[in-house]
KEVEXDREN-144640 format. One record per residue (C-alpha): residue in three letters; x, y, z; residue number from 0. Coordinates in Angstrom, 3 decimals. Each point is the difference from the previous one (the first is absolute). Last residue first. Layout:
// KEVEXDREN-144640
<ala, <X, Y, Z>, NUM>
...
***
This chain:
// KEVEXDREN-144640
<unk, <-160.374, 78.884, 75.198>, 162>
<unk, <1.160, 0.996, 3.041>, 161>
<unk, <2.909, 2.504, -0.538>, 160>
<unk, <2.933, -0.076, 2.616>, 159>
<unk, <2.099, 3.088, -0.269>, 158>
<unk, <-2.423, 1.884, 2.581>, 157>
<unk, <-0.017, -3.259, 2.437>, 156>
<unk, <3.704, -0.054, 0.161>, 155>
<unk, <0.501, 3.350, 0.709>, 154>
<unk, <-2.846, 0.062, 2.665>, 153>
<unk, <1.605, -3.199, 1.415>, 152>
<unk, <3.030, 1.933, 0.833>, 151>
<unk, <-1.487, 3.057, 0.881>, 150>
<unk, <-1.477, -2.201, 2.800>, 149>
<unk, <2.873, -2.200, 0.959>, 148>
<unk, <2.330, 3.670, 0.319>, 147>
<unk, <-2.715, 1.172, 2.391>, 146>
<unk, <0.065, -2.992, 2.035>, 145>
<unk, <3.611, -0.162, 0.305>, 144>
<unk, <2.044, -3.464, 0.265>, 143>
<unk, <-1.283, -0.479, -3.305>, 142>
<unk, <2.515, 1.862, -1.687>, 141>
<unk, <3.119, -1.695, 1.518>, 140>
<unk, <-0.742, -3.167, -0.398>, 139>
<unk, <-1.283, 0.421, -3.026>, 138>
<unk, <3.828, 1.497, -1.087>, 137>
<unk, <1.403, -2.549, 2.347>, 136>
<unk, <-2.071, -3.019, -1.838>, 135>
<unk, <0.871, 1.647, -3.417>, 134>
<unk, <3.619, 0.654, 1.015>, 133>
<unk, <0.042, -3.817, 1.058>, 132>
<unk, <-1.902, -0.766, -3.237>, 131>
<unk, <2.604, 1.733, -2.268>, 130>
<unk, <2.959, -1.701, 1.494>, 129>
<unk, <-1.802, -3.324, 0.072>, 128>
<unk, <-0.395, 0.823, -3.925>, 127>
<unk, <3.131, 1.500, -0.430>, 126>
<unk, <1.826, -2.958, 1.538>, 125>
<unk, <-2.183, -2.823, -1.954>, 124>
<unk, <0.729, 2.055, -3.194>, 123>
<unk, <3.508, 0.226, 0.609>, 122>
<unk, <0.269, -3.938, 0.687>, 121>
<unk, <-1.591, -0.165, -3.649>, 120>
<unk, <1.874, 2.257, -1.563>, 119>
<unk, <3.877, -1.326, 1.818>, 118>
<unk, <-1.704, -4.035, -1.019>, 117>
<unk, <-0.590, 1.469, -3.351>, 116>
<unk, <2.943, 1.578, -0.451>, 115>
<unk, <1.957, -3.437, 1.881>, 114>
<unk, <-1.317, -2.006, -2.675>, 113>
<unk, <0.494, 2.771, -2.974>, 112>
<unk, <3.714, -0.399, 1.288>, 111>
<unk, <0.170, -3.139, 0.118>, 110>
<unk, <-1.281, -0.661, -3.826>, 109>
<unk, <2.330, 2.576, -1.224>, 108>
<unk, <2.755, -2.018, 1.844>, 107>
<unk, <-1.094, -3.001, -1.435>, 106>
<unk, <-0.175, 1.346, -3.659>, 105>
<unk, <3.242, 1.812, 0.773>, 104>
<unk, <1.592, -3.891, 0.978>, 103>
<unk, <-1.926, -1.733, -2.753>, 102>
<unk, <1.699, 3.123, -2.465>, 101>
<unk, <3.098, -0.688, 1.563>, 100>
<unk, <-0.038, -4.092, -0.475>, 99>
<unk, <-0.708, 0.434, -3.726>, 98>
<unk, <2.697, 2.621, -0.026>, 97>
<unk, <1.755, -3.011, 1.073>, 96>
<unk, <-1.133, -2.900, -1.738>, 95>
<unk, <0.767, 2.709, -3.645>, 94>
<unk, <3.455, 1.152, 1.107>, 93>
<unk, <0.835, -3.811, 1.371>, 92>
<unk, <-1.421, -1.250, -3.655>, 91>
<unk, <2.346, 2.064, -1.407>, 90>
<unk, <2.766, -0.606, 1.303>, 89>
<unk, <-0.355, -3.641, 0.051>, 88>
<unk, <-0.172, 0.517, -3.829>, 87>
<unk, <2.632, 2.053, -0.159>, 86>
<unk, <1.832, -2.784, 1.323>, 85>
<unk, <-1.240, -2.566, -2.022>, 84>
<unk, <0.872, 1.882, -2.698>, 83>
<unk, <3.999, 0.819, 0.638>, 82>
<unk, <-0.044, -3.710, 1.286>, 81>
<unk, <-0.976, -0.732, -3.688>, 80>
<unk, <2.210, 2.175, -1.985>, 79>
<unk, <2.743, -1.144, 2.531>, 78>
<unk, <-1.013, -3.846, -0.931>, 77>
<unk, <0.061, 1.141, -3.674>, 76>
<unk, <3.156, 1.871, -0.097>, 75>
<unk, <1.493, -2.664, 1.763>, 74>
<unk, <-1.400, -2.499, -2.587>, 73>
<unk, <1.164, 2.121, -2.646>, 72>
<unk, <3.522, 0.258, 1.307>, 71>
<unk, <0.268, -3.516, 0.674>, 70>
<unk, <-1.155, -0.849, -3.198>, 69>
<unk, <3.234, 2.655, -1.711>, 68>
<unk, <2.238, -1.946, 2.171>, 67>
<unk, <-1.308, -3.624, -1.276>, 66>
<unk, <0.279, 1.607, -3.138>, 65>
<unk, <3.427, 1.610, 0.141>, 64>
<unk, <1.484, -3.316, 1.806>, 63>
<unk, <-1.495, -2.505, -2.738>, 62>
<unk, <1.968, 2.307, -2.288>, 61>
<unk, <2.949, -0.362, 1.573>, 60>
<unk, <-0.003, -3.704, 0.716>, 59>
<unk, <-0.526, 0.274, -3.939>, 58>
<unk, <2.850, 1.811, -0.696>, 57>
<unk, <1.963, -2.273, 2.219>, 56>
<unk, <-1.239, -2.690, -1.094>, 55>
<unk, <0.915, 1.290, -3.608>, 54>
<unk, <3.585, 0.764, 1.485>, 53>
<unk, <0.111, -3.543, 1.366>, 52>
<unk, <-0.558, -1.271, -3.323>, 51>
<unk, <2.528, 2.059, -1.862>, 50>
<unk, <2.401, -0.976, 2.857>, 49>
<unk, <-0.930, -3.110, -0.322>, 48>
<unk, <0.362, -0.377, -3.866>, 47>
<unk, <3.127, 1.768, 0.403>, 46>
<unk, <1.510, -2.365, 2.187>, 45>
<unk, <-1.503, -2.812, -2.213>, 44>
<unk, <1.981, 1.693, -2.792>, 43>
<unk, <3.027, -0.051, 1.805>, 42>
<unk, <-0.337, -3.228, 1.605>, 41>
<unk, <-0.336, -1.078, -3.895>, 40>
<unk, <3.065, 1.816, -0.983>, 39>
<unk, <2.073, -1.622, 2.936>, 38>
<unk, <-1.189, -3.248, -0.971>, 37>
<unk, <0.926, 0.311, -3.607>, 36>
<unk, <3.748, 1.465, 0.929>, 35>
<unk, <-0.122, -2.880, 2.271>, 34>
<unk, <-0.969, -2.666, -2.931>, 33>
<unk, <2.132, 2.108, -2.232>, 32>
<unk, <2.828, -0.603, 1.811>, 31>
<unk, <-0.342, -3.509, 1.472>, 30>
<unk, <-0.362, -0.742, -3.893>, 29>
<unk, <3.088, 1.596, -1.398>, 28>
<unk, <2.102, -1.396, 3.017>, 27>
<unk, <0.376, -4.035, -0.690>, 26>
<unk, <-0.366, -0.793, -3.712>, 25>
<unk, <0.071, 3.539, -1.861>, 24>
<unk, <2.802, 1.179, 2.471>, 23>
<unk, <1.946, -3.253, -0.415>, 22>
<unk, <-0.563, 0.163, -4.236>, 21>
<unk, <0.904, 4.232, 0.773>, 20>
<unk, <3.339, -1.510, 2.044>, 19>
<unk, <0.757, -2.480, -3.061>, 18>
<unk, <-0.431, 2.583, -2.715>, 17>
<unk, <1.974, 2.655, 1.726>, 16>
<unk, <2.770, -2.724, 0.523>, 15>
<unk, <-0.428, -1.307, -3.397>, 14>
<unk, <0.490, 4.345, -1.414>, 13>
<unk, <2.649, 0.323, 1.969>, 12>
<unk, <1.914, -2.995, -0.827>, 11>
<unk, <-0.701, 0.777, -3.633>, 10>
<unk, <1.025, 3.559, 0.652>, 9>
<unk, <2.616, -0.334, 1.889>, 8>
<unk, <1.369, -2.587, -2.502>, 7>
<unk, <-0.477, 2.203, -2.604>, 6>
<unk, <1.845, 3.056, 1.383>, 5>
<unk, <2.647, -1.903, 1.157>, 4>
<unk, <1.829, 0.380, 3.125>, 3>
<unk, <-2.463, -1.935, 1.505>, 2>
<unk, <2.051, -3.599, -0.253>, 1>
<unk, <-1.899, -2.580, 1.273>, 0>
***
């Protein structure tokens, strides 16, 4: 082996190259693509997951907006409602109690025309035994003298008519 030639390095160059590409082709060539293969498809899957996870994602979101946009409405609703309700119950304690005011002034009238009637009628009773005690003194008084008794009775008897 002599490689001081040109054509023998190149002959023994060119088997060597030959023998180590028929070694690489056999043995290596395969193991290489089949991993170069492999690593390509786990790159692809990888994408295909992320790609995936970033449409789950997407649609986690979405599912997220809505259910946050039915909360809102529902709150909205339920304080829509409560905000009813309560002016509701407002309103029907306004109305029960000027109901209860005007029974209460009704009552009150009623009492008072009571105790009127009762403060007339006790007034009445006074001034009448009032007036008949004057009367009775009064009488009293006048007939105690003859004379007085006798002009008395002539008064009466002259605005008397017989008929």
């Amino acid at each position: 082996m002599n490689f001081t030639n040109p054509e023998s390095f190149l002959f023994w160059g060119t088997l060597i190259f030959g023998v180590l590409l028929f070694l690489l082709a056999k043995f290596a060539w395969k193991p290489i693509l089949s991993a170069v293969k492999q690593r390509e498809e786990s790159i692809n899957n990888a994408l295909e997951a992320a790609e995936e996870a970033r449409k789950q994602m997407a649609d986690l979101k979405a599912d997220n907006e809505r259910l946050l946009a039915e909360a809102k409405a529902e709150r909205d609703a339920m304080l829509k409602e409560a905000k009813e309700l309560k002016d509701k119950i407002v309103a029907e304690a306004k109305e029960e109690a000027q109901k209860e005011g005007q029974k209460l002034i009704d009552q009150a009238k009623q009492a008072i025309d009571n105790e009127k009637k009762v403060a007339v009628a006790q007034l009445k009773d006074k001034v009448a035994s009032l007036s008949i005690e004057i009367a009775q003194k009064v009488i009293k008084n006048e007939l105690s003298d003859k004379e007085k008794q006798t002009t008395l009775i002539n008064e009466y008897l002259k605005g008397a008519t017989l008929n």
